[in-house]
C-alpha positions as CSV (number, residue, x, y, z in Angstrom):
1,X,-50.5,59.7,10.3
2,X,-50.9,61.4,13.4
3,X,-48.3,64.6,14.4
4,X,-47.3,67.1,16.6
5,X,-48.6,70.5,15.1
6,X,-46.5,73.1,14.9
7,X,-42.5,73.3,15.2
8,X,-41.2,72.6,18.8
9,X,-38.9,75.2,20.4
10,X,-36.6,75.0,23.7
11,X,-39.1,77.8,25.5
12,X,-42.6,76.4,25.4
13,X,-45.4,79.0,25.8
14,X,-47.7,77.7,28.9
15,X,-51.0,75.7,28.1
16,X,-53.9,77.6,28.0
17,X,-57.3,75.6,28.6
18,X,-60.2,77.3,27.0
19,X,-64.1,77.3,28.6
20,X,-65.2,74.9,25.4
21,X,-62.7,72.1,27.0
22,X,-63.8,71.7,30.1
23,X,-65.7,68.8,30.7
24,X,-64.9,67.4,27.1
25,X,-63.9,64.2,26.4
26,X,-59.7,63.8,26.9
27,X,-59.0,61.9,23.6
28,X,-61.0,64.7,21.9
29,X,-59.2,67.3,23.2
30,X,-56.0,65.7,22.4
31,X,-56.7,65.2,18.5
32,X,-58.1,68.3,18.2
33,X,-54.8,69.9,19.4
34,X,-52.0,67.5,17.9
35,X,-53.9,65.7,15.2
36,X,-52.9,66.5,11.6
37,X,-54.9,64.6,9.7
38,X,-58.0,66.1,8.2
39,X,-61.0,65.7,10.6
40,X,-64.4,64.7,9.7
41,X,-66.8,67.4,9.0
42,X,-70.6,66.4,9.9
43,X,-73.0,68.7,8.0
44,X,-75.4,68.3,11.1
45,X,-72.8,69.8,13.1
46,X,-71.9,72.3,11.6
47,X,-75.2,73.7,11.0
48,X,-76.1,73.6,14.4
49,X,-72.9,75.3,15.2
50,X,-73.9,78.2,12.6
51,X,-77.6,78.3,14.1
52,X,-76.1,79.1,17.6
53,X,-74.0,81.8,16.6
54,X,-77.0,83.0,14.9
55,X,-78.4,82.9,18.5
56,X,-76.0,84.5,20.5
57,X,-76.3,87.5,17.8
58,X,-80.6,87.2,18.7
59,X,-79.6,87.0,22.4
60,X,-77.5,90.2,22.5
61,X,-80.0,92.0,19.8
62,X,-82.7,91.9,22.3
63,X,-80.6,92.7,25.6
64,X,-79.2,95.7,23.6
65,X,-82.9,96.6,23.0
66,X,-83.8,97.0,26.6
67,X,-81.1,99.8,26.7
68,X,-81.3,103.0,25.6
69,X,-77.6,103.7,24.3
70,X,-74.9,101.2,23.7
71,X,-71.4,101.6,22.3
72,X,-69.0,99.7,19.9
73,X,-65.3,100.0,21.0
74,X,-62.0,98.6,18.7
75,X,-59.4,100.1,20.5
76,X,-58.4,101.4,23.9
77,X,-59.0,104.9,23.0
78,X,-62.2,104.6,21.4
79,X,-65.3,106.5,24.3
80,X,-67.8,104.9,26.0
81,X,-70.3,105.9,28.3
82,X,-69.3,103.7,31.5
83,X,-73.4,103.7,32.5
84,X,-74.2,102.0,29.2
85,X,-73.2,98.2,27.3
86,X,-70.0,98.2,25.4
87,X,-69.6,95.7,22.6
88,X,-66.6,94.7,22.1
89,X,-65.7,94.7,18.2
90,X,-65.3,90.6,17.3
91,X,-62.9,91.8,14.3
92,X,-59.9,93.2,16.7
93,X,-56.9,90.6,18.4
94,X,-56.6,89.0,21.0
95,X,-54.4,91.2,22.9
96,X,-56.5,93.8,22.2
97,X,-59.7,92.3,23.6
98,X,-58.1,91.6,26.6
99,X,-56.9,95.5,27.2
100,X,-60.5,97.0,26.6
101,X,-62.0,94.2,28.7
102,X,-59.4,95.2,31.3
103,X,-60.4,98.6,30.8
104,X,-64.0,98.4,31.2
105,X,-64.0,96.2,34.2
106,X,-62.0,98.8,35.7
107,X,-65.0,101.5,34.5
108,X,-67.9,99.5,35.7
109,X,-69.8,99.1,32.9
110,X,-73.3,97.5,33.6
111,X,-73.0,94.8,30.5
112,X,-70.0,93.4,28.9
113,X,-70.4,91.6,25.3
114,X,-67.4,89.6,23.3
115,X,-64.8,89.8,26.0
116,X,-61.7,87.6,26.7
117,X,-59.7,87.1,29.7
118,X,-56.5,85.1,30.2
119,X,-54.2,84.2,33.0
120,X,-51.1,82.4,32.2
121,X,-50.6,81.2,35.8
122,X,-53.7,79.6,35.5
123,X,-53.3,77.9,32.1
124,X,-56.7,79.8,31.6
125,X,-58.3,82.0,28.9
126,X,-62.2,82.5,28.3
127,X,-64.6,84.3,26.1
128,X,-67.5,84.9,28.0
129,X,-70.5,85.9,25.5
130,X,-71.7,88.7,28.2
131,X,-70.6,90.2,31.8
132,X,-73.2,91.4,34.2
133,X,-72.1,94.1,36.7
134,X,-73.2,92.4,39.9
135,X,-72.4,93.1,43.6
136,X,-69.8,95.3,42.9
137,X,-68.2,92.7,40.5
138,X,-69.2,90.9,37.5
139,X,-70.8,87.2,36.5
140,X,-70.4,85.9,33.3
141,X,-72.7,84.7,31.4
142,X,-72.8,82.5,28.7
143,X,-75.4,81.5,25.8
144,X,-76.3,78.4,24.6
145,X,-78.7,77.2,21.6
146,X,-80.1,74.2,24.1
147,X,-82.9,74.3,26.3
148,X,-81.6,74.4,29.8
149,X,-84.2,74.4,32.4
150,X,-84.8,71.3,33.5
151,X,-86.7,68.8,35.9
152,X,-83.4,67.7,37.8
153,X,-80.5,69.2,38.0
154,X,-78.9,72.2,40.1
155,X,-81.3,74.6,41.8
156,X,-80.9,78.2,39.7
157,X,-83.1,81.3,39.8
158,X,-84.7,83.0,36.5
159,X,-84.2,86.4,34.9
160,X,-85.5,88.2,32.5
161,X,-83.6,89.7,29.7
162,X,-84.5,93.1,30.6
163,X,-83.4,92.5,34.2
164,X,-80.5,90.0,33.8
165,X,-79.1,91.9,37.4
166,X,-82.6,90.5,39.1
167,X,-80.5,87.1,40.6
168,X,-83.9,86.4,43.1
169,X,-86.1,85.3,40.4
170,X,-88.2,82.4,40.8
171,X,-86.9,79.2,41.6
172,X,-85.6,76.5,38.7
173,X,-83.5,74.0,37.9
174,X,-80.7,73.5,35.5
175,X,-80.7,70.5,33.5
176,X,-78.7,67.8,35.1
177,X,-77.3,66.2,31.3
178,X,-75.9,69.7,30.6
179,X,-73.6,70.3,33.2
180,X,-70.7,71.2,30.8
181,X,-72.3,74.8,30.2
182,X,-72.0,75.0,34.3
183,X,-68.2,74.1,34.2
184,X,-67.9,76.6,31.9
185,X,-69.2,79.6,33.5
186,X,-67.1,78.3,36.6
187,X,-64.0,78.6,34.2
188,X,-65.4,82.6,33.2
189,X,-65.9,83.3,37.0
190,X,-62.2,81.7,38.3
191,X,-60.8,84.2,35.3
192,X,-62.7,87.5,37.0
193,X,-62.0,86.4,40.5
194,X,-58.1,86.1,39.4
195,X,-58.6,89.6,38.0
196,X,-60.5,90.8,41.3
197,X,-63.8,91.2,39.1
198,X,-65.7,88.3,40.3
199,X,-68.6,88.7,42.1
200,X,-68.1,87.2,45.4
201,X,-71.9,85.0,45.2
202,X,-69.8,83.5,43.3
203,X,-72.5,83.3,40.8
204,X,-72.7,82.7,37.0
205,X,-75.9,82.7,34.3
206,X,-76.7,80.5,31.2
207,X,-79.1,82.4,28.7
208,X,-80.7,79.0,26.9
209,X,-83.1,78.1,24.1
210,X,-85.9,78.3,25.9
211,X,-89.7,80.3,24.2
212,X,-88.6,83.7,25.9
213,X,-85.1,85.0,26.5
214,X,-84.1,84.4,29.8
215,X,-81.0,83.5,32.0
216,X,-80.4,81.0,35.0
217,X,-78.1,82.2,37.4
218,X,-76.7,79.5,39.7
219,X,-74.7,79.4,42.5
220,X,-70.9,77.8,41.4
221,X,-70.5,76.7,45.3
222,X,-73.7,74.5,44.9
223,X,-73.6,71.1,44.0
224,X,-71.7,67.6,45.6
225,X,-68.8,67.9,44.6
226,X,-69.2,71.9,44.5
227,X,-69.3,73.0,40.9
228,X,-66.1,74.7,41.3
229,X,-64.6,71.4,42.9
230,X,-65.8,69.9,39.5
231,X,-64.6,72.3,37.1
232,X,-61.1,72.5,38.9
233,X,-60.6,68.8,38.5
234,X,-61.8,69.1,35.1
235,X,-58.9,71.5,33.9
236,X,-56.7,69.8,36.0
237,X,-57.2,66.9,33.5
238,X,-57.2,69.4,30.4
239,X,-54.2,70.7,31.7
240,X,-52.4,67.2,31.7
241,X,-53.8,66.0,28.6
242,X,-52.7,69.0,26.7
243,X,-49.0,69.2,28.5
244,X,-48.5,65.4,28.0
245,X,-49.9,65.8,24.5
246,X,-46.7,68.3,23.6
247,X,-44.4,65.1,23.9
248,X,-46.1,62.7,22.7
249,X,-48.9,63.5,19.6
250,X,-49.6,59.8,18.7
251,X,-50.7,58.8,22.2
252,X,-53.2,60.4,23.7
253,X,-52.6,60.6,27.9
254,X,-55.5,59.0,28.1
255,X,-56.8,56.6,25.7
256,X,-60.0,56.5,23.5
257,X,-63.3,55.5,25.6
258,X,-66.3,55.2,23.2
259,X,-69.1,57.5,25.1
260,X,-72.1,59.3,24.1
261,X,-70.9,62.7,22.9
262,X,-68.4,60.3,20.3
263,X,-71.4,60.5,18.4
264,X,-70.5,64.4,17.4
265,X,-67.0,64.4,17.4
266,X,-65.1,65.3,14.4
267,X,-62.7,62.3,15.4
268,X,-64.9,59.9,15.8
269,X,-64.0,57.6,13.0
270,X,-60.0,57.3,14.5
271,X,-61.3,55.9,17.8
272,X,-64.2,53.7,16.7
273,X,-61.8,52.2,14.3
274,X,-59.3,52.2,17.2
275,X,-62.1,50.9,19.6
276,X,-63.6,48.2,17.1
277,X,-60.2,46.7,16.0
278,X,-59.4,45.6,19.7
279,X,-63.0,44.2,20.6
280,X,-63.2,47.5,23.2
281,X,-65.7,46.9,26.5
282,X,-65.9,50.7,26.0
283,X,-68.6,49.6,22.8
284,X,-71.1,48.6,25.4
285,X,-74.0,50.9,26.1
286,X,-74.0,49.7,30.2
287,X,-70.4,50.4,30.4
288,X,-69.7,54.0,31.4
289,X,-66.5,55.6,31.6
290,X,-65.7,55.0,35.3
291,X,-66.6,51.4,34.6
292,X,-64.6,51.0,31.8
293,X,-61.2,52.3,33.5
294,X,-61.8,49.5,36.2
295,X,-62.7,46.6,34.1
296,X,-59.6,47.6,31.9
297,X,-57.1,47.5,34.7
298,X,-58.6,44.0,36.1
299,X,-58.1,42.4,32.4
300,X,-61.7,42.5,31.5
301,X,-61.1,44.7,27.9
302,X,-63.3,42.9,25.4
303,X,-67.0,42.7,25.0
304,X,-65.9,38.8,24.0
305,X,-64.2,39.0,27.8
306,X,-67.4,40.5,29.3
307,X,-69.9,37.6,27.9
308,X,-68.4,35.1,29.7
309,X,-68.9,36.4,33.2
310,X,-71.9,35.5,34.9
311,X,-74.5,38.1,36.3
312,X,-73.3,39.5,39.9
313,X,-69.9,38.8,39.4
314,X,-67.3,42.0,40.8
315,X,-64.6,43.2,38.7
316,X,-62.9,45.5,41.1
317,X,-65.4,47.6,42.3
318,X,-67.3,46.6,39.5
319,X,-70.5,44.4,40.0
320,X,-71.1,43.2,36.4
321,X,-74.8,43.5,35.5
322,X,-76.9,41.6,33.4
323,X,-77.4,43.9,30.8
324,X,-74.0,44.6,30.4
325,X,-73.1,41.0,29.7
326,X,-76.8,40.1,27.7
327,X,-75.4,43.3,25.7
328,X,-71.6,41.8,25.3
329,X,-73.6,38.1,23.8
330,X,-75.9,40.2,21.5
331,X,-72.9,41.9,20.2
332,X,-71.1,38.2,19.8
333,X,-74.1,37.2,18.3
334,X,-74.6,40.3,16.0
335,X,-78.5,40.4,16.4
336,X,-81.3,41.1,19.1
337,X,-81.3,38.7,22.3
338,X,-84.3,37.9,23.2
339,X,-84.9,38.6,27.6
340,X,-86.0,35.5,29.3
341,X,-89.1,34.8,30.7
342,X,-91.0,38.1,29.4
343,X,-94.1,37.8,26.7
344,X,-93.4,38.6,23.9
345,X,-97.0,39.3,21.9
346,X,-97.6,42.9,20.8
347,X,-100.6,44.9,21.5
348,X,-102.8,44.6,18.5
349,X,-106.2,45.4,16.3
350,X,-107.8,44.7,13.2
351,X,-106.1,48.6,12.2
352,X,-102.4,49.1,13.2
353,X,-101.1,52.7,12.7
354,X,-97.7,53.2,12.8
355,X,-96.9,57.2,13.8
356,X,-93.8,59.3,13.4
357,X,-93.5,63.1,13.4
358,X,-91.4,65.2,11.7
359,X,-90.2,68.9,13.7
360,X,-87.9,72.0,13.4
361,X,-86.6,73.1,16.4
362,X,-90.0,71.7,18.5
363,X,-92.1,72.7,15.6
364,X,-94.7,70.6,14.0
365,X,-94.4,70.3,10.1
366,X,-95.1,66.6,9.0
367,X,-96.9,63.8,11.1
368,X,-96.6,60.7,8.6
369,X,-99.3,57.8,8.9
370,X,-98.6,54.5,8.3
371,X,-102.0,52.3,8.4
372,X,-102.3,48.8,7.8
373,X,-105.4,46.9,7.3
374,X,-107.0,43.8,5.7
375,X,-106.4,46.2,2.7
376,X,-102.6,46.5,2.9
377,X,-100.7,49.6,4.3
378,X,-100.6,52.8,2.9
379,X,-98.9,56.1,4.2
380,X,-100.8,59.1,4.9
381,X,-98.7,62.2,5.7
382,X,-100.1,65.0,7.3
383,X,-97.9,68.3,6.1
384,X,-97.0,71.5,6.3
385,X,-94.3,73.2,4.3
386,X,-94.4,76.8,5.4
387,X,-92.3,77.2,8.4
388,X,-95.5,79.0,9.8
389,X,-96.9,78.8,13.1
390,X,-100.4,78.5,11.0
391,X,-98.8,75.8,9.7
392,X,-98.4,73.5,12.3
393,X,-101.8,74.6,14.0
394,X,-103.2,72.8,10.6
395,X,-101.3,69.7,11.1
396,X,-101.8,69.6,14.4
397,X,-106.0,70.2,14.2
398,X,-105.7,67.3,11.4
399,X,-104.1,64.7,13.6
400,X,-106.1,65.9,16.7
401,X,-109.1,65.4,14.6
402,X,-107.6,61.9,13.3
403,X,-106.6,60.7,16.9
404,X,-110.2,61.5,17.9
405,X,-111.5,59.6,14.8
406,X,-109.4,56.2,16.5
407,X,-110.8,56.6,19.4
408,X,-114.3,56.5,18.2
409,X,-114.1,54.0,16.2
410,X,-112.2,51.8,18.7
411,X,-110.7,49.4,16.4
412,X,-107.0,50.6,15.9
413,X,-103.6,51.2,18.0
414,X,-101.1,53.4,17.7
415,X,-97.2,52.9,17.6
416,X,-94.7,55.3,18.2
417,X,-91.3,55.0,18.9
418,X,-90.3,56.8,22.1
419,X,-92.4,59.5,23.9
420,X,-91.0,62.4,21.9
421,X,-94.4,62.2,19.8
422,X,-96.1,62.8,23.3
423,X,-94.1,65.7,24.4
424,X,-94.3,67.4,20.7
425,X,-97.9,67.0,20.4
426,X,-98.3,68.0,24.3
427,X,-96.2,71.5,23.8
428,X,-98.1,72.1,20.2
429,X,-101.3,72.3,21.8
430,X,-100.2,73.8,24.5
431,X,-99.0,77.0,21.8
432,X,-102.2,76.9,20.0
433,X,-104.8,75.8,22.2
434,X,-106.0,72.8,20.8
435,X,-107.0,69.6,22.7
436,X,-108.2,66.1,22.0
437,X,-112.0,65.6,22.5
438,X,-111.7,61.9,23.4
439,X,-109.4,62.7,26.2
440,X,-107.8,65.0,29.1
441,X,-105.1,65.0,27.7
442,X,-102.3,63.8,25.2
443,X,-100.7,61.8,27.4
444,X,-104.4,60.1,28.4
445,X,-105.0,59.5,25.0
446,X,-101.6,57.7,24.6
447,X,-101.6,55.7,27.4
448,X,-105.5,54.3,26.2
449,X,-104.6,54.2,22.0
450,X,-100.8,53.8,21.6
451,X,-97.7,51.5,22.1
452,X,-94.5,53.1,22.4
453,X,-92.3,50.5,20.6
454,X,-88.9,51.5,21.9
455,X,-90.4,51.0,25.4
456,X,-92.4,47.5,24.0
457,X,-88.3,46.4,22.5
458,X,-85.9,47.7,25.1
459,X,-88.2,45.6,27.9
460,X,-88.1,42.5,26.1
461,X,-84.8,42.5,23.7
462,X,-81.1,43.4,24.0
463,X,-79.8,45.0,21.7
464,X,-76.0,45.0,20.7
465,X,-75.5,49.1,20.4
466,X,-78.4,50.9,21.6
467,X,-82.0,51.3,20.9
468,X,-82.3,54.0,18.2
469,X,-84.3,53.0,15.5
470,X,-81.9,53.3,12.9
471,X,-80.1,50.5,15.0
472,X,-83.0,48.1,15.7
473,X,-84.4,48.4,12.6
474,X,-81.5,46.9,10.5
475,X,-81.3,43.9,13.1
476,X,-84.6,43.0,11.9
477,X,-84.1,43.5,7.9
478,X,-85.0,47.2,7.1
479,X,-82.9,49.8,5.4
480,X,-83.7,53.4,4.6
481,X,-84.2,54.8,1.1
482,X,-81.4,57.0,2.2
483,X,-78.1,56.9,2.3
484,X,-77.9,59.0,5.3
485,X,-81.0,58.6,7.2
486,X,-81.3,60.8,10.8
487,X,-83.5,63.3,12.6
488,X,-81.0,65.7,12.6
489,X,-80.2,65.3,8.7
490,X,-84.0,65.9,7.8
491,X,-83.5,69.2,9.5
492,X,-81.2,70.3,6.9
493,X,-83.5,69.1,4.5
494,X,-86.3,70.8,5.8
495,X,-84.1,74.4,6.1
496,X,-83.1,73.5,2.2
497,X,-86.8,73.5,1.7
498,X,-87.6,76.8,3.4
499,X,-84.9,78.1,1.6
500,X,-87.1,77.0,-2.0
501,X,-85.0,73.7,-2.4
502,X,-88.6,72.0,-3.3
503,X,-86.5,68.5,-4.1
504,X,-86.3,68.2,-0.5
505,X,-89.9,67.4,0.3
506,X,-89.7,64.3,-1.6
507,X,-86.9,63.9,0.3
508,X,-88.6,63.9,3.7
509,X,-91.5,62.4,2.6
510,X,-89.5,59.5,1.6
511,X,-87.7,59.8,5.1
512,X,-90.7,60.2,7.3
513,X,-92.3,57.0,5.3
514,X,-89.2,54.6,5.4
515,X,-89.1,55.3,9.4
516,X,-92.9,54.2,10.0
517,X,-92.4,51.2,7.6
518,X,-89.6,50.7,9.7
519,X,-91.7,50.4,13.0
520,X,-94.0,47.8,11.1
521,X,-91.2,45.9,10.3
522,X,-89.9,45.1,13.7
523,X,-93.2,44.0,14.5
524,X,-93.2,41.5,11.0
525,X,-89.5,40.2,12.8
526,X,-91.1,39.6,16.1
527,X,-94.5,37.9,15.0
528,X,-92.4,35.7,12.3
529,X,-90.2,34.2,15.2
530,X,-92.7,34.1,18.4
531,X,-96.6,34.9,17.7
532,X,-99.1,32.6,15.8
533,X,-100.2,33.9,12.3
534,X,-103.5,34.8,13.7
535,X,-105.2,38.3,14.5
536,X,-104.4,38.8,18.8
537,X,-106.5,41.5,19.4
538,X,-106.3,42.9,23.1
539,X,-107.8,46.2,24.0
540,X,-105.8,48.7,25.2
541,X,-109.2,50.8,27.0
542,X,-109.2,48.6,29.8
């Protein structure tokens, strides 16, 4: 049962929004303020939430390096020298990391770490990771264990760690998908220019994963709407969800929405239940949030509801797509839809390889093999269980050399599923300066040898809940050795395993095999229903 937290009193202390809920999901930051119950834990989660607080402590290691002399302070009275970082001690209270923070905007300092800044009025706090002195003010900047330069996205300039004050660096963009981090920073900067602290560029930095240690600084008034235009309305909502929230525990202000970051969230398992109990048009990969509010408030609730429109048809503001409704019939019909007047044969040869790599944070460490001939099939992995970078340059060179061996021979194709194979094997040689010798590139040699199977599906079947292979799969008969099969499980695994765990190999050999067999399957589903028994080989060189 779901409850208020907490006794309730006549004087209510104000809300205070932190930086972490902007831009988060309403529902989520309801139940993680007023639900009682115990919340999921996700061992994938967690970990990653432990390796980025090992990252923030790299991050500031190597700034702090740059510098000559750096102080500790824990209490108002303890010196520093107002030309050099302070780090604020992580063990002291609140209150008192808000007075030395005070305190050392007032003295200038060049580099602020662990600070916190509230304002009441606002129903604001924040704990920036770092403060730059800038312009006779201060950015904040914050660090994140994702890679954030992008392709599309906001236009930012670079910095390097030893010059994080350089703001004219050359020219990059933020990542578009992690806009969050950017509403965050906005939060930080509104905080200082409350205070009188802001820097009035009004700009803000995010250190990411990226190879070298670097920070984006972007410009908050950028953007349609303006960043800070977005991040108002977002604690605007925060602000509501979290007042209304006070009154009523067991109903959210605004109610559950199945989205993509669900996936994560510790309360997942109250809304999907919620969500799959009622039928929810919310369960529908085409419907988006926005969507989902209108089709909601014109009767259209149900994925049963959304089958029976037709194509074209306008729900509001709505126009109701095909995929949306092809998805809503799959869903009815609990199985993949075939699409209409599309072929259906699969690129073939008398050798079918199907391909899956295994990585740690973008490194190489097990490319598994699963070839089948007039022989049979049998699963070749090509591993290595250091953690080195030696190590991967050995797997790598061995599939290079293996890719190279395909082409020559000219009688096999390659599946994959997606194009993160490409990009891995693209970025690994890129590190260790190894290339295909049968062509320009990785990317070449794909586009000549392989079939990307999600690609090959997604055109040609709908599926009820998404594409991953752990979905599609399933539809077509397979199931994993594993109980609890994922990407992001075998990297636990694999850190077991560098940690002398050396039951976990078999583990992710097991892993790495079932999801290749589980390519081949798809393929067996496909060819049972719509291709004749006999070998349809078509060349892929042309």
């Amino acid at each position: 049962m779901m409850g208020l937290m907490g006794a309730t009193t006549t004087h209510r202390e104000p809300v205070l929004i932190g930086g972490g809920e902007l831009g988060r999901c309403p529902t989520r930051i309801h139940h993680s303020r007023f639900n009682d119950a115990e919340r999921s834990t996700n061992a994938v989660v967690e970990h990653r939430i432990s390796e980025g607080r090992r990252w923030e402590e790299t991050v500031a290691a190597q700034i702090l390096e740059g510098h000559e002399t750096w102080t500790t302070v824990s209490t108002v009275g303890d010196p520093f020298d107002r030309t050099a970082p302070v780090v604020i001690d992580p063990a002291i209270g609140t209150v008192g990391c808000e007075e030395i923070t005070l305190l050392l905007l007032r003295a200038g300092v060049p580099l602020i770490f662990g600070a916190r800044i509230s304002a009441p009025h606002l129903h604001s706090v924040g704990v920036p990771d770092l403060l730059v002195r800038l312009d006779d003010g201060y950015a904040p900047v914050d660090v994140k264990h994702h890679k954030v330069i992008g392709r599309r996205g906001v236009p930012s300039r670079l910095a390097a760690s030893d010059h994080l004050d350089d703001t004219g660096g050359a020219l990059q963009v933020f990542r578009s998908e992690r806009i969050v981090d950017l509403l965050q920073v906005a939060h930080y900067w509104t905080l200082l220019d409350d205070l009188g602290y802001a820097n009035p560029r009004r700009l803000a930095g995010i250190i990411g994963s990226e190879p070298a240690i670097t920070c984006l600084w972007v410009d908050l008034a950028d953007g349609n709407p303006r960043l800070l235009d977005r991040y108002q309305t977002a604690l605007e909502e925060a602000i509501a969800v979290v007042e209304i929230g006070r009154d009523q525990a067991d109903a959210p202000l605004v109610p559950a929405i199945w989205r993509g970051e669900c996936r994560s969230c510790p309360w997942a398992r109250f809304c999907r239940a919620e969500l799959e109990g009622v039928d929810h048009v919310s369960l529908l990969p085409a419907i988006g949030a926005s969507a989902t509010r209108q089709l909601i408030a014109a009767g259209v609730s149900t994925t049963t509801r959304m089958a029976d429109l037709a194509p074209g048809t306008f729900v509001g503001d709505v126009e109701i797509s095909d995929e949306a409704i092809l998805q809503a019939r799959a869903r009815g019909a609990g199985t993949l839809l075939r699409r209409s007047g599309i072929d259906v044969t699969l690129p073939d040869a008398p050798v079918e390889i199907d391909f899956d790599v295994e990585t740690y944070r973008g490194v190489l460490y097990l490319a598994g093999l699963l070839i089948t001939d007039a022989d049979g099939s049998r699963y070749e992995p090509l591993a290595d269980w250091t953690g080195t970078p030696d190590g991967e340059r050995r797997v790598l060179a061995d599939l290079f050399a293996f890719f190279d061996d395909i082409a020559a021979s000219n009688d096999a194709v390659v599946y994959h599923w997606t194009g993160y194979e490409r990009t891995i094997l693209t970025e690994a040689g890129e590190r260790h300066g190894l290339s295909l010798q049968s062509a320009a590139s990785v990317d070449d040699w794909f586009d000549r040898y392989a079939c990307d199977l999600w690609a090959w599906t997604k055109q040609r079947f709908v599926s009820p809940n998404g594409y991953s292979l752990k979905v599609i799969a399933p539809l077509c008969g397979f199931d994993w050795r594993d109980d609890d099969p994922g990407g992001a499980q075998s990297e636990l695994w694999y850190v077991d395993l560098l940690n002398g765990a050396e039951s976990r190999r078999s583990r992710l050999l097991e892993y790495n095999e079932d999801d290749v067999a589980a390519q081949l399957a798809i393929r067996r589903w496909v060819r049972a229903r719509w291709q004749p028994p006999q070998l349809l080989y078509r060349a892929l060189r042309n």
